[in-house]
PLY file of the C-alpha trace (Angstrom):
ply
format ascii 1.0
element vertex 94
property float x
property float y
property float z
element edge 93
property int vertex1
property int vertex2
end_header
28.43 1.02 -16.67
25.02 0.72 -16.86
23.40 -1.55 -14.07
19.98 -2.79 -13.51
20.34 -4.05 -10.25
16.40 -3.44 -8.20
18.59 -3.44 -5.00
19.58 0.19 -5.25
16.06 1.13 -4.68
13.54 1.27 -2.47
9.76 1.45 -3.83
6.27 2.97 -1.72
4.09 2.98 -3.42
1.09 5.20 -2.62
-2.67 4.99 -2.95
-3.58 7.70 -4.87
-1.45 5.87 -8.29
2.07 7.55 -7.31
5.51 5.81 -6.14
8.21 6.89 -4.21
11.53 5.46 -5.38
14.69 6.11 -3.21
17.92 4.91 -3.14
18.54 1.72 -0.73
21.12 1.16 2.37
22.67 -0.78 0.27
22.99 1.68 -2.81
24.06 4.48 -0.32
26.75 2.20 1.31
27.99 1.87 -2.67
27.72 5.28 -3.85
29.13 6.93 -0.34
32.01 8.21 -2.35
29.21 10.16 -5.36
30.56 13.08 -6.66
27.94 13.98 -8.79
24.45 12.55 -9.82
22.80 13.16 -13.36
19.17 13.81 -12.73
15.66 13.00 -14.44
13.44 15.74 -15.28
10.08 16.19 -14.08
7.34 15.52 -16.89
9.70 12.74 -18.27
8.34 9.52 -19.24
10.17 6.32 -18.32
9.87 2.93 -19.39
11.23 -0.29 -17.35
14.57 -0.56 -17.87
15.38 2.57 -18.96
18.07 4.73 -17.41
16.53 6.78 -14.44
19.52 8.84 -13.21
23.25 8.61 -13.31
25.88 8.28 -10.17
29.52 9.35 -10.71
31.71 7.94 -7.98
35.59 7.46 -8.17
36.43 6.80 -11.65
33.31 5.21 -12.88
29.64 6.29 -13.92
27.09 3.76 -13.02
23.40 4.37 -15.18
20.93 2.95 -13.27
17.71 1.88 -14.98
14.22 2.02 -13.47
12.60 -0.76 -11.91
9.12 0.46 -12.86
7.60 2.52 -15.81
5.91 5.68 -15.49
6.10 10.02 -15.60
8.31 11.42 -12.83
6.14 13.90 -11.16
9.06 15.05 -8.60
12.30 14.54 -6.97
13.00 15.96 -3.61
16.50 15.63 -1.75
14.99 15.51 1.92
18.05 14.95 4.01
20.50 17.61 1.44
22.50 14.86 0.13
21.57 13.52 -3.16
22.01 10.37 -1.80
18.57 10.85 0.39
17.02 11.43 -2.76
13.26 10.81 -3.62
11.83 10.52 -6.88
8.24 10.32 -7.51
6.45 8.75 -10.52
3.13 8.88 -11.68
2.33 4.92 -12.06
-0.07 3.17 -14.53
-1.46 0.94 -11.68
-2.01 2.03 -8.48
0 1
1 2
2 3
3 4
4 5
5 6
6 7
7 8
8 9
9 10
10 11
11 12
12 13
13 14
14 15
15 16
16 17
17 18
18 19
19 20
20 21
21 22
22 23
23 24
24 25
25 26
26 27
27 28
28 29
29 30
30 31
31 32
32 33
33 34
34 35
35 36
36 37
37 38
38 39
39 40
40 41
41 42
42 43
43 44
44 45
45 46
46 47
47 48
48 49
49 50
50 51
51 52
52 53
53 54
54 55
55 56
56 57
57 58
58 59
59 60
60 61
61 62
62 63
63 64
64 65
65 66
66 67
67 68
68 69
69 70
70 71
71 72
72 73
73 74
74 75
75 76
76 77
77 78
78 79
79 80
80 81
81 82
82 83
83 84
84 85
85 86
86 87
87 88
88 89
89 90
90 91
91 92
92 93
């Protein structure tokens, strides 16, 4: 199921032409139950709209597309759970 819903993100963007992109309340309320998430690689280059990662949760796969284009530079799991994921993209504006 592939879903373009902006809500499932949260966007910082940063001064030096870099955003942060992490999952939302919202998404992490509706992926509690994620057995498994499909990861980017760094050095990829993504395009609006195109899928960013994929979340397994009971019975389905949801592909969620990026709200903004751009290389992802790095993803960091801060809290341990992939749900407190952080990716970071290299941005054409800054």
């Amino acid at each position: 199921m592939k879903t373009q819903d902006v809500s499932h993100f949260e966007m910082v963007k940063k001064g030096d032409g870099h955003t942060l992109l992490r999952f939302s309340q919202q998404a992490k309320k509706e992926f509690k139950t994620a057995q498994f998430i499909e990861l980017p690689t760094v050095g990829k280059s993504i395009g609006l709209g195109d899928v960013l990662l994929a979340v397994e949760s009971t019975k389905a796969i949801f592909e969620l597309e990026s709200p903004i284009a751009g290389e992802i530079v790095s993803l960091d799991c801060q809290e341990g759970s992939l749900l407190d994921l952080v990716i970071c993209l290299k941005t054409a504006c800054s």
